[in-house]
TORSEMI-108089 format. One line per field, with one value per residue (C-alpha): residue in three letters; residue number from 1; x, y, z. Coordinates in nm, 4 decimals. Example, Ala and Ser with C-alpha at 12.3 -4.5 7.8 and 13.67 -1.06 7.14 Angstrom:
BEGIN
code: c(ALA | SER)
pos: c(1 | 2)
px: c(1.2300 | 1.3670)
py: c(-0.4500 | -0.1060)
pz: c(0.7800 | 0.7140)
This chain:
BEGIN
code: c(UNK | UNK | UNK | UNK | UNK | UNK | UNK | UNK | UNK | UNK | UNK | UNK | UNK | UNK | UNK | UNK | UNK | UNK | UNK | UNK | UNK | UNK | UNK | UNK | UNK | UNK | UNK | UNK | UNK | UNK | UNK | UNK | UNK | UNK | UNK | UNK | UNK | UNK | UNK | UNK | UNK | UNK | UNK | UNK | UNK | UNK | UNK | UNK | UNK | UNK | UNK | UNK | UNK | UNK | UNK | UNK | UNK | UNK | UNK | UNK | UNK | UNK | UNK | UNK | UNK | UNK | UNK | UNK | UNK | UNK | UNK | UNK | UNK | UNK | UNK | UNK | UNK | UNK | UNK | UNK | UNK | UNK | UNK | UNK | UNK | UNK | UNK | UNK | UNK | UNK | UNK | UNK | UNK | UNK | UNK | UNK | UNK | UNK | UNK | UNK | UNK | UNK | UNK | UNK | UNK | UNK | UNK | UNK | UNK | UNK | UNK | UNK | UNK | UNK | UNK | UNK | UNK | UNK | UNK | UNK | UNK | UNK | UNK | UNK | UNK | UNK | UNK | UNK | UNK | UNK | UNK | UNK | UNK | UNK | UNK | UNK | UNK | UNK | UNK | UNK | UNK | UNK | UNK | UNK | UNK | UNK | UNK | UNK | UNK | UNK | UNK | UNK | UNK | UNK | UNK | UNK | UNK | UNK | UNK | UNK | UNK | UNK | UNK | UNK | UNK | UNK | UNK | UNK | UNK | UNK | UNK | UNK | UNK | UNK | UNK | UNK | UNK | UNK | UNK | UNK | UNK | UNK | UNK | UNK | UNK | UNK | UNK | UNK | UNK | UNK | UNK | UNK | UNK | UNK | UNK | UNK | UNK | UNK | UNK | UNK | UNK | UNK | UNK | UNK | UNK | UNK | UNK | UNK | UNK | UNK | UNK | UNK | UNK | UNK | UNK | UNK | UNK | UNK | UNK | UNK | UNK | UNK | UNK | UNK | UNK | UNK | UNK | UNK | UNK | UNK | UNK | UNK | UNK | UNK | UNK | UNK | UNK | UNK | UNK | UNK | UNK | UNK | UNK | UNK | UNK | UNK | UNK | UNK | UNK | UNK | UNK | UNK | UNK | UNK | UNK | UNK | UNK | UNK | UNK | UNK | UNK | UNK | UNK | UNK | UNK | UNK | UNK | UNK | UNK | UNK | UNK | UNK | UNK | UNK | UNK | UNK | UNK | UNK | UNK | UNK | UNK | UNK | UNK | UNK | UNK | UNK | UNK | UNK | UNK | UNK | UNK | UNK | UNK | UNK | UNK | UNK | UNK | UNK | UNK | UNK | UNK | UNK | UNK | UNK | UNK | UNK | UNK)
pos: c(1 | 2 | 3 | 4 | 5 | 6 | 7 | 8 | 9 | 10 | 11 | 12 | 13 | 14 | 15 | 16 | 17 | 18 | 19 | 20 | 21 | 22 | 23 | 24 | 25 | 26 | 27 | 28 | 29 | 30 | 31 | 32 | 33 | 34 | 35 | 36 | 37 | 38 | 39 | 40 | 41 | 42 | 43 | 44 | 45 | 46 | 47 | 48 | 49 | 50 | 51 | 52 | 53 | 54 | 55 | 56 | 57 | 58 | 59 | 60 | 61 | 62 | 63 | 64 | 65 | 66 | 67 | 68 | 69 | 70 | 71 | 72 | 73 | 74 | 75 | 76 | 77 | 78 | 79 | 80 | 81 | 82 | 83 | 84 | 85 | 86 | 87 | 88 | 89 | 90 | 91 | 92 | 93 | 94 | 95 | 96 | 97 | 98 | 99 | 100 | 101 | 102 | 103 | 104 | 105 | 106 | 107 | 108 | 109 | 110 | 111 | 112 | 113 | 114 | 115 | 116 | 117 | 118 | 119 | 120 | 121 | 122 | 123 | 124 | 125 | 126 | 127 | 128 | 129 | 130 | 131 | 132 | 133 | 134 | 135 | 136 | 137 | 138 | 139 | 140 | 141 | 142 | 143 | 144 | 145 | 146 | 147 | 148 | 149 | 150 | 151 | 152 | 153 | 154 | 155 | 156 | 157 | 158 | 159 | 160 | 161 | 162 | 163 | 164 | 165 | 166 | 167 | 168 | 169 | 170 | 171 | 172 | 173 | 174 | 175 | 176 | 177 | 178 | 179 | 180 | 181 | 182 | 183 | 184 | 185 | 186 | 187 | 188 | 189 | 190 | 191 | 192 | 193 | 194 | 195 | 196 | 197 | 198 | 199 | 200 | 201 | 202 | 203 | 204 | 205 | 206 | 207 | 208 | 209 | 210 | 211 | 212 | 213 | 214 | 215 | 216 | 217 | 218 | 219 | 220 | 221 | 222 | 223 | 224 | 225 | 226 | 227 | 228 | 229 | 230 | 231 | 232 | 233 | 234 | 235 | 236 | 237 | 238 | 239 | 240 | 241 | 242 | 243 | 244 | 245 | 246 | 247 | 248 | 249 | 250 | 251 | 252 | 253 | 254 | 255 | 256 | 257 | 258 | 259 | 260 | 261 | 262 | 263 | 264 | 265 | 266 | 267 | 268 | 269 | 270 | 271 | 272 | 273 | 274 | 275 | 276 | 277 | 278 | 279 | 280 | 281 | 282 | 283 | 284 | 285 | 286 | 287 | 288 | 289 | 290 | 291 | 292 | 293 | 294 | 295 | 296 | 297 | 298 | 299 | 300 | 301 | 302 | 303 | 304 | 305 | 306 | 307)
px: c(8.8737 | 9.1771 | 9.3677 | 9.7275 | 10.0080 | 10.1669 | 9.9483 | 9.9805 | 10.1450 | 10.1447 | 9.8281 | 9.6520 | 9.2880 | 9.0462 | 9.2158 | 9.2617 | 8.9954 | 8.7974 | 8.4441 | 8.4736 | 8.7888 | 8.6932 | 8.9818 | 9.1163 | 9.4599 | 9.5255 | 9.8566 | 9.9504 | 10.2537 | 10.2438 | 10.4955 | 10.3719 | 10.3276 | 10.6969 | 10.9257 | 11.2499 | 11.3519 | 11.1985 | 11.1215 | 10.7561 | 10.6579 | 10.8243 | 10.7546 | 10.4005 | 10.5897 | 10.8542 | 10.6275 | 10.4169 | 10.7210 | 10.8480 | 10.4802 | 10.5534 | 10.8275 | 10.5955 | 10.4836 | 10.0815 | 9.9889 | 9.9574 | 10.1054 | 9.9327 | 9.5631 | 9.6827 | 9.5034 | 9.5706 | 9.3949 | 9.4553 | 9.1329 | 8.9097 | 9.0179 | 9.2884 | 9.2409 | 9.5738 | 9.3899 | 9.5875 | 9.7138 | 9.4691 | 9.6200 | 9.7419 | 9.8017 | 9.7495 | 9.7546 | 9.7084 | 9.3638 | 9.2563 | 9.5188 | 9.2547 | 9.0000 | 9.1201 | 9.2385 | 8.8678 | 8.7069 | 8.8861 | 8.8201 | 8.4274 | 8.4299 | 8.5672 | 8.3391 | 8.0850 | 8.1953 | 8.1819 | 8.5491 | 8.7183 | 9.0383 | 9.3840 | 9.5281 | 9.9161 | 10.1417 | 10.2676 | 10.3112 | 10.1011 | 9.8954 | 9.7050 | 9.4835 | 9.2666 | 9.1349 | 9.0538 | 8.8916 | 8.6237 | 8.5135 | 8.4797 | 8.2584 | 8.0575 | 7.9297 | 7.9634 | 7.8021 | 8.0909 | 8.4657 | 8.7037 | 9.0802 | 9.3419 | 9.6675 | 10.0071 | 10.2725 | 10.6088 | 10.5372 | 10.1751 | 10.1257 | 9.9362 | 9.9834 | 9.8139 | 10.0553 | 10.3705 | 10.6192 | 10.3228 | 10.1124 | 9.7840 | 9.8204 | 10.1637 | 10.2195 | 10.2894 | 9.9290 | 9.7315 | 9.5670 | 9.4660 | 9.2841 | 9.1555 | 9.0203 | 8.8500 | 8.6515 | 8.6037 | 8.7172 | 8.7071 | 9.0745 | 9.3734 | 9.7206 | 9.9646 | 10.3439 | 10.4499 | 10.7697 | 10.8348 | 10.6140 | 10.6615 | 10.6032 | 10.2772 | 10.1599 | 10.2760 | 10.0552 | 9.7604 | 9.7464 | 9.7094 | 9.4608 | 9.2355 | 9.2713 | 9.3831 | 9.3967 | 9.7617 | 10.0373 | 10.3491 | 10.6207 | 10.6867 | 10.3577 | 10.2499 | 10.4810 | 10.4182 | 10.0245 | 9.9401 | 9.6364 | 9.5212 | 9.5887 | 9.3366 | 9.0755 | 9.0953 | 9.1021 | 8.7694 | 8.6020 | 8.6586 | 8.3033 | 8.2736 | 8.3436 | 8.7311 | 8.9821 | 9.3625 | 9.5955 | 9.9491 | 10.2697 | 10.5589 | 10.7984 | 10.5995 | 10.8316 | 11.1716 | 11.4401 | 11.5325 | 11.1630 | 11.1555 | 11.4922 | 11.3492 | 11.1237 | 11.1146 | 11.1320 | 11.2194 | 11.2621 | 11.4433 | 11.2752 | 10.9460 | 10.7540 | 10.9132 | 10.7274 | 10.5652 | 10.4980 | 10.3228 | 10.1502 | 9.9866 | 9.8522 | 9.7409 | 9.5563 | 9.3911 | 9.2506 | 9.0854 | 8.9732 | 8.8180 | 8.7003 | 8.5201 | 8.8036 | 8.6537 | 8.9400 | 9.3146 | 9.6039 | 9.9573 | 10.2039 | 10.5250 | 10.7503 | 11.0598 | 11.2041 | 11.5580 | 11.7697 | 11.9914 | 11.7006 | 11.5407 | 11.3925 | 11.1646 | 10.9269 | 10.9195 | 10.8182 | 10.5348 | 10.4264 | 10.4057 | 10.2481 | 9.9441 | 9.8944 | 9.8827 | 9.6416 | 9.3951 | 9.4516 | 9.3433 | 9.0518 | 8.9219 | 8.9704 | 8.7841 | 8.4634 | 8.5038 | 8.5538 | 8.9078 | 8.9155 | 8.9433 | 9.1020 | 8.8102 | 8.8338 | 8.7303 | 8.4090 | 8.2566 | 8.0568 | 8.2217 | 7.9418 | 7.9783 | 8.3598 | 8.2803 | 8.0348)
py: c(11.4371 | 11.6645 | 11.7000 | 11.6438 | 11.8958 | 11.6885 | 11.5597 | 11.2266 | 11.3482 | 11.7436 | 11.7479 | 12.1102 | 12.1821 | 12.0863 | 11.7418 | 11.6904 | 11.8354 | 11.6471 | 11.7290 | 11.6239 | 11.3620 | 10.9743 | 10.8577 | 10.8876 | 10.8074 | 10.7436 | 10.7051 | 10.4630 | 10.5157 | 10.1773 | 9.9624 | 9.7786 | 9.4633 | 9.4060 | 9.1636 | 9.2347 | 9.4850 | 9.8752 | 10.1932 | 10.1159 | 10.3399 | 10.6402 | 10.4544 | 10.6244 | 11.0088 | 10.8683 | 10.7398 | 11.0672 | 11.2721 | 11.0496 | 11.0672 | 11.4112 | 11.3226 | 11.0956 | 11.2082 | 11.1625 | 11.1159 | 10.7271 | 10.5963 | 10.2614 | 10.4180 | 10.7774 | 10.9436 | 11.1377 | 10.9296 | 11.1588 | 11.3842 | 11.1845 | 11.3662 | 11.1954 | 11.3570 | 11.2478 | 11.2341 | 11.3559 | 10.9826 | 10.8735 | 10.8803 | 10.5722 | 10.4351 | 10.1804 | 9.8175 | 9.7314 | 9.6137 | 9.9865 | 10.0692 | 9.8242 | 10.0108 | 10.3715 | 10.2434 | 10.0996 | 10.4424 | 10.6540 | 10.3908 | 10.3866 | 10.8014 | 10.7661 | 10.4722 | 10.6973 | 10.9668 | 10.7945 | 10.7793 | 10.4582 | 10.4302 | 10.3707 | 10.2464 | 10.3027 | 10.1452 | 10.1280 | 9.7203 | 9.4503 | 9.4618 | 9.7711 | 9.5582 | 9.4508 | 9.7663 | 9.9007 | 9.5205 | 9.5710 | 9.8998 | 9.7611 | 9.4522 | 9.7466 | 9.7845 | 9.4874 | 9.1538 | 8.9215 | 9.0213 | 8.8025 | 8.9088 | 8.8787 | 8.9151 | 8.9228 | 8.8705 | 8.6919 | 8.5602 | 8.3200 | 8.5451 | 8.2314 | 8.1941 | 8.2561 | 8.4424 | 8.5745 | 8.6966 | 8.6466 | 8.8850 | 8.8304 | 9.1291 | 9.0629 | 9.1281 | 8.7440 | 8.6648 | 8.9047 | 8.6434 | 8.4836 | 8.7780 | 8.8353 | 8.5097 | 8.5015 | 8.7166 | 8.5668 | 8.2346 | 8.3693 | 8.3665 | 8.3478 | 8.4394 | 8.4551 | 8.5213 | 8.3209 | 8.1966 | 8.1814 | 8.0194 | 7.8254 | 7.3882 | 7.4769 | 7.7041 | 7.4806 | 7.1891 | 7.4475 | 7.5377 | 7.1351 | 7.0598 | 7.3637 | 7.3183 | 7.6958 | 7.8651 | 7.9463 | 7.9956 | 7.9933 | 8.1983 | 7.8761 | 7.8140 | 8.1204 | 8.1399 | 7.7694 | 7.7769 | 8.1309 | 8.0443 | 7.7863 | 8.1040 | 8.3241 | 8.0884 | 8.0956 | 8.4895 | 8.4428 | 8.2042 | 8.4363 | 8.5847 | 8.9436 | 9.1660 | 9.1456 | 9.3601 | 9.3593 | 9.3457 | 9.3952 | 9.3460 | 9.5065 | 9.1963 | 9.0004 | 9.2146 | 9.1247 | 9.3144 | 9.4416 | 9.6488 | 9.7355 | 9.6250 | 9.8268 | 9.5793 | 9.5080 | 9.0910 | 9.0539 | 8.7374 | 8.7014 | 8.5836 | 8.8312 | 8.9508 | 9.1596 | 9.5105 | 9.3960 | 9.0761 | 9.2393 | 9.5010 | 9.2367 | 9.0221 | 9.3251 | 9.4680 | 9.1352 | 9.1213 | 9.4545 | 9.4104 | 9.0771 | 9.1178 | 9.4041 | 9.5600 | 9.7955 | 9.8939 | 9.8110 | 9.8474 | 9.8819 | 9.7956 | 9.6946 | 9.9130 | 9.9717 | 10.3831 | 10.4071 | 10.7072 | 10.5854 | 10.3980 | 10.6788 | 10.3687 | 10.1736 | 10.5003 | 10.5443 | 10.2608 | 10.2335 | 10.5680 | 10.4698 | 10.1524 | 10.2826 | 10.5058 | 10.2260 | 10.0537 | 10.3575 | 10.3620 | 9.9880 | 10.0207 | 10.3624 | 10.0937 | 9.8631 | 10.0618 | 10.2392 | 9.9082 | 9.9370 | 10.3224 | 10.5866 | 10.8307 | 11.0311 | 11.1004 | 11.3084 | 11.3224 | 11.0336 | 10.9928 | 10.8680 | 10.7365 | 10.3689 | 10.3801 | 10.5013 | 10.1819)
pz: c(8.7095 | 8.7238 | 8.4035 | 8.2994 | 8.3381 | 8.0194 | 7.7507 | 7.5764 | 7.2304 | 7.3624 | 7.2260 | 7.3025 | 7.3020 | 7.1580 | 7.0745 | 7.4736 | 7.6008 | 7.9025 | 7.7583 | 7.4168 | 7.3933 | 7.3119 | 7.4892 | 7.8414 | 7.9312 | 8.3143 | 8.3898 | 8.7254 | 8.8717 | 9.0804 | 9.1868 | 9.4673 | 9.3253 | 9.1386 | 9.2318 | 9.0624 | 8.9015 | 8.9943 | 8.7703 | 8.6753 | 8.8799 | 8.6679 | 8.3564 | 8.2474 | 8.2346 | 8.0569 | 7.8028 | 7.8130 | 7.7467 | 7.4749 | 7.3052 | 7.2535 | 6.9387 | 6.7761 | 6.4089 | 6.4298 | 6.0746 | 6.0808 | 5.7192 | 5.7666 | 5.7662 | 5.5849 | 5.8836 | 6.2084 | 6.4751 | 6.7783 | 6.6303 | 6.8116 | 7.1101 | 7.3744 | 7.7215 | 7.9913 | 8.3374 | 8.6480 | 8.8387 | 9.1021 | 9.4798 | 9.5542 | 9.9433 | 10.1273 | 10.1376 | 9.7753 | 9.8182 | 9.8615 | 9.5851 | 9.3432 | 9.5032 | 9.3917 | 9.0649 | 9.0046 | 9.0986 | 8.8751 | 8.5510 | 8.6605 | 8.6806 | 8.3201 | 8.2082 | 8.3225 | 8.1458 | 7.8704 | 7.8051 | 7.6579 | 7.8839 | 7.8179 | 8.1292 | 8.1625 | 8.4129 | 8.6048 | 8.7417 | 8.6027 | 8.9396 | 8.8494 | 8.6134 | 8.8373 | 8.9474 | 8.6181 | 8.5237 | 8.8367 | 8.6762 | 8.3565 | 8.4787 | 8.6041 | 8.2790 | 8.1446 | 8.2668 | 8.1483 | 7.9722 | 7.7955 | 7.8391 | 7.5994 | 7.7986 | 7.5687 | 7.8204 | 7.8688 | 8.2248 | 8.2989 | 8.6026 | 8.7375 | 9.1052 | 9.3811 | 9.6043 | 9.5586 | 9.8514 | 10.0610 | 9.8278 | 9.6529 | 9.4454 | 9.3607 | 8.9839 | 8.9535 | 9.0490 | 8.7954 | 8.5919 | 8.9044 | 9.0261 | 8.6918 | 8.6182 | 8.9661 | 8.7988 | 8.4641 | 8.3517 | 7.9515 | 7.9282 | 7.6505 | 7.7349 | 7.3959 | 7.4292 | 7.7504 | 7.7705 | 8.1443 | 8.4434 | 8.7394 | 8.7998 | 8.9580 | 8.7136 | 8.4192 | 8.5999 | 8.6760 | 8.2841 | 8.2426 | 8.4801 | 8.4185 | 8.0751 | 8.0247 | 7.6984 | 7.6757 | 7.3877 | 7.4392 | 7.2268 | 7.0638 | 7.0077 | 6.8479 | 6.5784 | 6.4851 | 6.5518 | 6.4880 | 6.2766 | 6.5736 | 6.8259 | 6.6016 | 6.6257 | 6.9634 | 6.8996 | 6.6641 | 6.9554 | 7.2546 | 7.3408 | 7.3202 | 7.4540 | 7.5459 | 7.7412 | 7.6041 | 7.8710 | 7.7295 | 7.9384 | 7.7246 | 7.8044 | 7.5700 | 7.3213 | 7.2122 | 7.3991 | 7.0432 | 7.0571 | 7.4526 | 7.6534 | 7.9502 | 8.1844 | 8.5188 | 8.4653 | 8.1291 | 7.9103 | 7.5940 | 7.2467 | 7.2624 | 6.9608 | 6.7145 | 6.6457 | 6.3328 | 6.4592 | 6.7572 | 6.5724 | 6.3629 | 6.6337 | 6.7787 | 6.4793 | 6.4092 | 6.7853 | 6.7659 | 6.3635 | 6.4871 | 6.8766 | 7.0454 | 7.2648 | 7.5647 | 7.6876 | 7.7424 | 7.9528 | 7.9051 | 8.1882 | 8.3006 | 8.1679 | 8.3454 | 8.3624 | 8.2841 | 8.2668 | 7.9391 | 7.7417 | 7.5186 | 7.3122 | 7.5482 | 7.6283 | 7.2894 | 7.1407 | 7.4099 | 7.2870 | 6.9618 | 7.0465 | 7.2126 | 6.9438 | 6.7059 | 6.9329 | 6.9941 | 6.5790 | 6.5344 | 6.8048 | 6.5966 | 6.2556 | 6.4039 | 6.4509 | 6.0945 | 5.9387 | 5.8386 | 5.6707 | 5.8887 | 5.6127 | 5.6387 | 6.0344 | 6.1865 | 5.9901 | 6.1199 | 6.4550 | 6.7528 | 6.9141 | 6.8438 | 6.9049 | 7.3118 | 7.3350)
């Protein structure tokens, strides 16, 4: 694995180095599967070069959570039909699996999910997935595409059927009548901010362990405007950072992905907040193994975190 010219949060050695670093963020600058608007694919530099004005002392936890180590991996080369672009994506997550690495995935379209899934079932016999989003992303071909970022969760639950989807608030007749007949776990927007204790005991009932994918329209436009099909009425930041801390302070996460973000020359604010919001999550997965105090970091092992 070939490292990063630019560094999540500028970090310099030894906080980024390959060897020693708990986390691995692969950026994926993929936008083969959108269907609207463009820009995902320069989304994951924008958010790199934002990262590098965020403050890393974390005021929530009083610690600095990047001294675990957070290594940026050069993008894998992506070409082909986007079969073989799953492929690639998969072989560069398993490399870092293998490594030992817990990996940030950074899109990049919501497409590039599926690759990184296959690695993880590598490991792992059966997953669970968690996917905040604004769109059910339920059918099974879009434009004439079965990779089409419209279909994730149908790739994905081809491959397990342990499924919750919390934030929707835009899908089609036929996925509206698939979510009936299948019996799908899904919240709407609505439905999480009148039900949010019935959505957490879904949370609590999902089997372990559980991948987070997180589409950044499930956010208000107030939090991230920039998005390549967005929808108005999204989680606010504290409202999102709270579900977000309860799933990892209550589920085993293995890994999680961040997509969808669209790059735009006058929004300053979108990168930015993504930045800060996988910080927050790396933050509330290194919580979750030090149950809940991590003010003493980095003097703690690391070995359970990477499992």
């Amino acid at each position: 694995m070939k490292l990063n010219d630019r560094q999540f949060l500028n970090l310099i050695p030894p906080f980024c180095k390959i060897e020693t670093a708990a986390v691995a963020l692969l950026p994926v600058p993929y936008e083969g599967g959108t269907s609207y608007g463009k820009g995902t694919g320069k989304a994951p530099n924008s958010v790199i070069e934002a990262s590098h004005y965020l403050e890393l002392f974390d005021e929530e936890f009083k610690a600095e959570p990047y001294r675990m180590g957070i290594t940026t991996i050069f993008p894998p080369k992506l070409s082909g039909n986007p079969a073989e672009v799953q492929k690639a994506i998969q072989s560069s997550c398993s490399a870092l699996i293998r490594d030992g690495k817990y990996v940030v995935l950074l899109g990049g379209d919501h497409s590039i999910s599926v690759g990184y899934f296959m690695a993880l079932l590598e490991k792992h016999e059966t997953i669970s997935i968690v996917q905040l989003d604004a769109h059910a992303d339920l059918r099974e071909t879009y434009e004439g595409s079965l990779f089409s970022h419209a279909c994730v969760m149908s790739r994905l639950r081809e491959l397990t059927k342990s499924t919750l989807q919390i934030g929707i608030r835009s899908m089609s007749a036929q996925e509206a009548d698939r979510i009936e007949r299948e019996g799908l776990a899904v919240y709407t927007m609505a439905d999480y901010r009148k039900r949010e204790a019935r959505t957490k005991e879904f949370i609590n009932k999902l089997p372990d362990p559980v991948f987070v994918t997180l589409d950044v329209d499930v956010f208000d436009w107030s939090v991230i405007r920039s998005t390549g099909t967005p929808e108005p009425g999204g989680l606010l930041w504290d409202e999102g950072l709270g579900l977000l801390k309860y799933i990892f302070l209550h589920k085993k996460v293995i890994g999680f992905d961040v997509v969808e973000l669209s790059h735009e020359e006058n929004d300053r604010n979108s990168p930015f907040a993504v930045a800060k919001l996988i910080y927050k999550m790396l933050a509330f997965k290194l919580a979750s193994y030090a149950g809940n105090d991590i003010s003493d970091w980095p003097e703690k092992p690391i070995g359970a975190f990477l499992k």
